[in-house]
C-alpha positions, 0 to 999 in steps of 0.5 A: 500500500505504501509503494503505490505513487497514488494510493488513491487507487488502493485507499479511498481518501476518506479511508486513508486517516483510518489505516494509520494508528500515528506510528504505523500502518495497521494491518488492512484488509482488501475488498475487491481491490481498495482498503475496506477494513483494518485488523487486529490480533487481540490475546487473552489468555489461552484465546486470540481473535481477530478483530476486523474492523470495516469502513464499507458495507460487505455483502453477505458473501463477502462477510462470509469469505471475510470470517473464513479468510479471518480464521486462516489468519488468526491460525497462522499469527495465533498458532500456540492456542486452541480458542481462535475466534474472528469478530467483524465490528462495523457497518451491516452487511448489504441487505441486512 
């Protein structure tokens, strides 16, 4: 995201102030192409979630492959505990 001389084609403008956290840039999810959420690992103990941020409604199909592709992450940055979970926080999904 960064190498890009216009990251207007990967970050909406009105995106862009959400995917940095002052220091650095938080982890992004893509949808069809442009930054339409951002995401965190949260641990406790013995559990980690992903915690998936969105700025854009989803689809119900695109929710869907958010939590799959969400568990894949959370078993790859997680992999020293059994408890995994993905949480989508933000706008509805189209139709709901």
């Amino acid at each position: 995201l960064l190498s890009h001389a216009d990251r207007s084609r990967v970050v909406r403008p009105e995106h862009r102030a959400t995917m940095w956290d002052g220091r650095m840039l938080l982890g992004t999810v893509l949808i069809d192409g442009f930054a339409g959420a951002r995401w965190k690992l949260v641990r406790a103990r013995g559990s980690a979630t992903v915690v998936v941020q969105l700025f854009v409604r989803l689809s119900a199909a695109d929710r869907t492959a958010l939590l799959e592709e969400g568990a894949r992450l959370c078993a790859f940055v997680a992999d020293d505990v059994a408890d995994r979970d993905v949480v989508i926080e933000g706008r509805r999904a189209r139709g709901e």
